[in-house]
N, C-alpha and C positions, 0 to 999 in steps of 0.2 A: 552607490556604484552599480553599473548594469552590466548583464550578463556579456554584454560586448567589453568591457573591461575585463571581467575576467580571462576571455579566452584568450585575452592579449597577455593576464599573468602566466596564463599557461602555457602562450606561445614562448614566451622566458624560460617556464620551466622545462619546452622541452629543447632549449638550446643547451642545457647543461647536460644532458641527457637524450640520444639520439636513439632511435629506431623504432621500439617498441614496448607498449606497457602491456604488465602481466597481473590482475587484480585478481587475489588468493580468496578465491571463496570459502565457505567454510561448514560448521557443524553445526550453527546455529539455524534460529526457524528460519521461514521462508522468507519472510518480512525485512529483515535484519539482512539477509543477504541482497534482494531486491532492493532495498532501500541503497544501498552501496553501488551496484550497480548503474541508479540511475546516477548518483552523486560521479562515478567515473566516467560514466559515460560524456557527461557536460566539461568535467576537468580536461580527459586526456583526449577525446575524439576528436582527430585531424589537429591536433596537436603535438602528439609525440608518436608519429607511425601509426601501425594498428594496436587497439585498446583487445587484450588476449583475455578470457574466461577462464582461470583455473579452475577446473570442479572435479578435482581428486577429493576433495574434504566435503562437497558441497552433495546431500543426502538426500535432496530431491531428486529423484533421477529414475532412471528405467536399467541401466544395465550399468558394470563397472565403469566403464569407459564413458556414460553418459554425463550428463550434468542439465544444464540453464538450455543447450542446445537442443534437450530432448523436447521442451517444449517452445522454444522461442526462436522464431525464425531474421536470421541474421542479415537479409536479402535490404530491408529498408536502408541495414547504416550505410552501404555501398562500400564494403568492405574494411571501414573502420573498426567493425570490432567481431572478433570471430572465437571460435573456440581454440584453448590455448591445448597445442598437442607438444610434451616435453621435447622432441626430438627438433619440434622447429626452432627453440633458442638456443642451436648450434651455429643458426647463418645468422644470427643478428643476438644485440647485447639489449637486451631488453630490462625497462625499469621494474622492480620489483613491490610493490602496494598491498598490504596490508590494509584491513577496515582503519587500524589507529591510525595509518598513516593515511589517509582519506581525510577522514575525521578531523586532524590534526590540521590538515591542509587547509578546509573549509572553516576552520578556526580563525586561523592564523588570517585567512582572508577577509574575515568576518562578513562570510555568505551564509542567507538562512536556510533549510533545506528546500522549502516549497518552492525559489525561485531555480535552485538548480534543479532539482526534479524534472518539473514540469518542464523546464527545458530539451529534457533529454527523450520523455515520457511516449512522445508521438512515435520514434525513429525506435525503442526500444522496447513496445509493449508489441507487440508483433508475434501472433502465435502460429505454429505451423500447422500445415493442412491437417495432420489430423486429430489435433490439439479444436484445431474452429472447426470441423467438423462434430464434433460432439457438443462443442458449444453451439451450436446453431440450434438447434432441436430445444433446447429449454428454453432459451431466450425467447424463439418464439411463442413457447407454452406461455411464461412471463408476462408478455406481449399482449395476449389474452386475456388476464387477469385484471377485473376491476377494479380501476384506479382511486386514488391514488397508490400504488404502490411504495409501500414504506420499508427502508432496509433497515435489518438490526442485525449489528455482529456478536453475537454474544461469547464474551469472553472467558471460561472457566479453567479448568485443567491446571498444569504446572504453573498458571498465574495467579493462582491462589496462593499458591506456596510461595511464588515471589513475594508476593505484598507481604507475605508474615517476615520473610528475610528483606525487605526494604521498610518494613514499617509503613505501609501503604495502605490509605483506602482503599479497601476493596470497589468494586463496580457490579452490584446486585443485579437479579434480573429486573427488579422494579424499580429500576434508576433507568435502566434504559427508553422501557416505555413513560415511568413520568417526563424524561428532558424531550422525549418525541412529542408530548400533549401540551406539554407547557411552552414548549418554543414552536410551535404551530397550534396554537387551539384551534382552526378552522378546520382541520384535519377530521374526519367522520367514516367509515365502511371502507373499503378501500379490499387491500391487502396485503399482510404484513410477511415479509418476505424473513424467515427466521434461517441466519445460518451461525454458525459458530463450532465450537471443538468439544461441547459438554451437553449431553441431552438431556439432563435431568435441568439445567438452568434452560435449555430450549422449551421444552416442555414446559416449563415454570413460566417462563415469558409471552412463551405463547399463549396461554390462561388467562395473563393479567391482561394483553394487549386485545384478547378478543373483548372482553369488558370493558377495558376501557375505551377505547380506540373502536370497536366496532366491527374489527375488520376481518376478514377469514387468509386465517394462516397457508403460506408456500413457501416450503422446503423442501427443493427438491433434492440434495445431496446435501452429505456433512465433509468435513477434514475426516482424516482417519482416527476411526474411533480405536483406542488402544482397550485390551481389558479391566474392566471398570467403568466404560463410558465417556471419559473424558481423554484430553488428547495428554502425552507426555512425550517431549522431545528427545530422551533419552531414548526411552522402549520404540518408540517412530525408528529414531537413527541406527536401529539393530535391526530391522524388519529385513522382509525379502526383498530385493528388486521389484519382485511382481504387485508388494503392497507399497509397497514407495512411490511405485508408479501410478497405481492408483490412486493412492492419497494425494500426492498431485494433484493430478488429472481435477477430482474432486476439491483440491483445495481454488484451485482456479473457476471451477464453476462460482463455488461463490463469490469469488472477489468481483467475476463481472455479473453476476446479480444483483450483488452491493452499486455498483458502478451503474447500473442501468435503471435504478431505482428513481423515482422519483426524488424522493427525500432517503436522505440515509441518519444511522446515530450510532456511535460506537463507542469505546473507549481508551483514548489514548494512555493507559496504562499499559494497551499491546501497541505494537507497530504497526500492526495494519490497514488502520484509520488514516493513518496518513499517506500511506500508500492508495488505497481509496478515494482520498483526497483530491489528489495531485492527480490521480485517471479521468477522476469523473468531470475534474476540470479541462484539465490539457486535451486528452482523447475523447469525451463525451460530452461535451459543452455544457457540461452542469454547473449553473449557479451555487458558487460556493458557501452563499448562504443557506442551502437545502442540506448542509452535513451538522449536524452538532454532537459534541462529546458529552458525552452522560456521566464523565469521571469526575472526582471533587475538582478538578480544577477548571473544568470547563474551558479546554484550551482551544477552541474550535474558533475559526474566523466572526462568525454569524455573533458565538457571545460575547469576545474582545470588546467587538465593537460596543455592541451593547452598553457593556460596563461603562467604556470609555465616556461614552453618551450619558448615560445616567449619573456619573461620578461630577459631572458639569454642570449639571443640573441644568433649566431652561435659559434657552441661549436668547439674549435680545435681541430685536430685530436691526438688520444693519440694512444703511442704506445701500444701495449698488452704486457706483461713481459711472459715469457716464462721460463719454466726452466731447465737450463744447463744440459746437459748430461755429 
């Protein structure tokens, strides 16, 4: 089923339901919210009235009243989706969405994320002026840096402590750089672009990849580093505005450093691999076999395939049918 089917399901759903949708952001990281966002954006836009931002819950922000809007500018959807202010679901009955009810929907529809994503991706990744203002200046320090440039999102912090409460492999810092050497050997000097939420695994990563890999380390911002070094979404979600807002700021530099990278490798044990994903394809024309996951399951496009191939083992030659004159 293609993304034109759906918005034909969603044109259904918004006959049951008229005016406008309200998508409840929330307390969780950035990733988790983003990722919902783009999923609404493809369900409800120009389907059910204007698709509304609630970010009373939503902890990325610059001041109370701020939210998604303080960094993302709204001008691309053409007033499909804006920020939700309480006082305007007086003149109109808007639907109300919840992540489970998202989630639940793209279930039911049996949609995978990367096609609605990337759907939404172009019209919703839109930063405001002085959001690319400050991106402009690193990118093109970036830009400068001896290729190939390779992105590593190093994942540490309150994701340790998940894996212990999921029973999950962990994702070392020398997992990242072996899936970068062994799924590109041709890779040599370059530079390896180190971001993530834990600087003693940066630092760690960044040691193994200069030996291995060759390459001379850039990083130039981290996520906000909490006390202790590592990020925690709790201690984050109590901060000032004024660090919230830099943390931000900061968290988005890297994601388009990731994004602008030649080759990228993360770990799908966070959300933001796939978020990365979905940009560096949709918005940045990147072949999406240049990403791979370093996590045990190796959920990345590039090694599917692989598998799939290898699992078949050598295929016989067929002839091609041709037809008769």
């Amino acid at each position: 089923m293609h993304i034109a089917a759906l918005l034909l399901l969603c044109t259904g759903l918004a006959a049951a339901v008229q005016g406008c949708t309200v998508l409840e952001l929330t307390g969780a990281g950035f990733a988790a919210n983003a990722v919902h966002v783009l999923h609404a954006y493809t369900l409800f836009s120009q389907n059910n009235g204007t698709l509304y931002l609630n970010s009373t819950e939503f902890q990325y922000k610059c001041a109370n009243e701020g939210g998604w809007h303080d960094f993302f500018d709204f001008t691309a959807t053409n007033g499909s989706m804006a920020n939700y202010v309480p006082e305007a679901d007086q003149a109109e009955t808007c639907a109300i969405y919840t992540f489970h009810d998202v989630d639940l929907l793209l279930h039911n529809m049996n949609y995978d994320w990367f096609s609605i994503d990337t759907a939404a991706a172009k019209k919703v990744w839109r930063f405001t002026k002085w959001v690319q203002d400050e991106l402009d200046p690193v990118l093109e320090e970036l830009a400068q840096m001896p290729a190939p440039r390779m992105g590593f999102h190093i994942r540490g912090g309150d994701k340790l402590t998940e894996d212990v409460q999921l029973s999950r492999m962990t994702t070392r810092p020398e997992d990242f750089i072996v899936t970068m050497a062994e799924s590109f050997p041709h890779l040599n000097g370059g530079t390896c672009i180190m971001v993530g939420d834990d600087q003693e695994w940066i630092a760690e990563a960044s040691k193994i990849a200069a030996a291995t890999l060759g390459c001379k380390t850039f990083s130039k911002t981290l996520f906000h580093i909490a006390t202790g070094g590592s990020h925690d979404q709790e201690t984050f979600n109590h901060e000032s505005f004024e660090t919230k807002c830099a943390g931000t700021l900061q968290f988005l530099v890297d994601i388009e450093l990731l994004n602008h990278a030649d080759y990228f490798v993360g770990t799908t044990n966070s959300g933001l691999p796939h978020i990365v994903d979905v940009l560096r394809f949709a918005v940045y024309n990147k072949d999406r076999g240049t990403f791979v996951d370093a996590s045990f399951r190796h959920q990345d496009w590039y090694s599917r395939m692989l598998r799939y191939w290898k699992s078949r083992g050598p295929q016989p030659r067929r002839r091609l049918l041709t037809r008769r004159r």
